[in-house]
N, C-alpha and C positions, 0 to 999 in steps of 0.2 A: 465521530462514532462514540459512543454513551460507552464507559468502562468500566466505570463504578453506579453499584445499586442508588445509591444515594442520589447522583448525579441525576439517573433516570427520573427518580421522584421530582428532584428540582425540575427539570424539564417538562414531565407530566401537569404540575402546578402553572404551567405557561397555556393550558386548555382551560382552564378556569375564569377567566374573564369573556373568552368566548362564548363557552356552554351559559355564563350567569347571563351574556346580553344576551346571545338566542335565546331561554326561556324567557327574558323577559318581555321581546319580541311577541314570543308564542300567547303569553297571556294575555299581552293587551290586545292583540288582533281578534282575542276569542271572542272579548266585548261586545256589547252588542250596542254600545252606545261609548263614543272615546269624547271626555273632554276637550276643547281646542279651542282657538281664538277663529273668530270670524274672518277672517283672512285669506281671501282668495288664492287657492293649489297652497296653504300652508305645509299641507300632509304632503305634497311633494318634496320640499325642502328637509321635513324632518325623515322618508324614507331614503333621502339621498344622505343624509347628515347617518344620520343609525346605522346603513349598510355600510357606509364608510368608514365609520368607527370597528363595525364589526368587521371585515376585509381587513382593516390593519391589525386585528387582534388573532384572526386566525392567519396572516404570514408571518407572523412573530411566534405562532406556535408552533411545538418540535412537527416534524413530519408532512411541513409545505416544502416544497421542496422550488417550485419556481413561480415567480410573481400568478403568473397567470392561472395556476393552481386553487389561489384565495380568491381569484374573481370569479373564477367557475363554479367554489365550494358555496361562494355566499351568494350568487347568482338564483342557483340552483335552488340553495334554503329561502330565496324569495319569492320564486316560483313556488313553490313547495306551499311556504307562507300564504301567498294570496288563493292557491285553491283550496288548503281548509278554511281558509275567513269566508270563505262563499258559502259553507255550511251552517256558519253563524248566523242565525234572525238577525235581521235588520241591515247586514252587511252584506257586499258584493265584490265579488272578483275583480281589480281592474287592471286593465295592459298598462295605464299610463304610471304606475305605484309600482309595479315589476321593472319599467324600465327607469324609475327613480332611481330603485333600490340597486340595479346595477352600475347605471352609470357613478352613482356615490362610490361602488367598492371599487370600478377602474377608476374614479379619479382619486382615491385615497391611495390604492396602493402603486399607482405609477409615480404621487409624489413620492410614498417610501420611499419605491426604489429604484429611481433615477434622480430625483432632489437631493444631496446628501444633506445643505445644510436645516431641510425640515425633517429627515432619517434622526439628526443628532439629536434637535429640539425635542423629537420623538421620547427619544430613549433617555433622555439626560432624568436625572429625579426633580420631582416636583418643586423642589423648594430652592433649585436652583435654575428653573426655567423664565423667570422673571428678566435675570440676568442677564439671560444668553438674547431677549426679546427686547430691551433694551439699551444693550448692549451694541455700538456697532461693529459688524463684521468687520472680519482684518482684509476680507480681499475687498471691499469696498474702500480702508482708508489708506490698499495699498495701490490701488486704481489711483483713488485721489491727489495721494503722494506723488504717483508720477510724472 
């Protein structure tokens, strides 16, 4: 529970990366013509990639309260997503992009939060993540050890 003003702000500031990837979601979709490599279903990968990132960014925000929460909320903004891009010239609605976009946010957020040691990688800061990735884990050299 939030007890100090302050606090609350600091917590408030954890909506910030979400709201910045969803609009910037919203904008590219509006396009009517998207950049991309010739790559057979690439835009699958990267709607599975984006909702993923996006699903981790809103269960780390205050007021998710259970895993399944973040796959509903970003599920839902995909849906959402792909019937105004149907409004756009040149672009169309598709079921196979909506269910990208979900299966990325359940497989992001069940590794959150059932995986702990991709949870830490998660959370750890940037400049120590190198580390922790080349680094080998301790329950691996204490397997080994025995």
């Amino acid at each position: 529970m939030v007890t100090h003003p302050l606090q609350s702000r600091v917590l408030l500031w954890r909506w910030v990366y979400p709201a910045a990837l969803g609009m910037m979601v919203v904008l590219a979709s509006g396009r009517s013509q998207m950049a991309a490599p010739s790559i057979v279903n690439i835009d699958k990968l990267v709607h599975f990639s984006i909702f993923g990132l996006l699903a981790t960014l809103v269960l780390r925000a205050p007021g998710i309260r259970f895993w399944w929460m973040a796959i509903l909320v970003v599920s839902v903004f995909g849906a959402s997503d792909e019937i105004r891009q149907s409004f756009t010239p040149g672009r169309f609605m598709e079921f196979a992009d909506w269910v990208a976009d979900t299966t990325g946010a359940l497989v992001a957020v069940l590794l959150y939060t059932f995986w702990p040691w991709y949870r830490r990688l998660v959370e750890r800061p940037l400049c120590f993540r190198w580390r922790a990735v080349l680094r080998p884990s301790s329950v691996v050299t204490s397997v080994v050890a025995s």
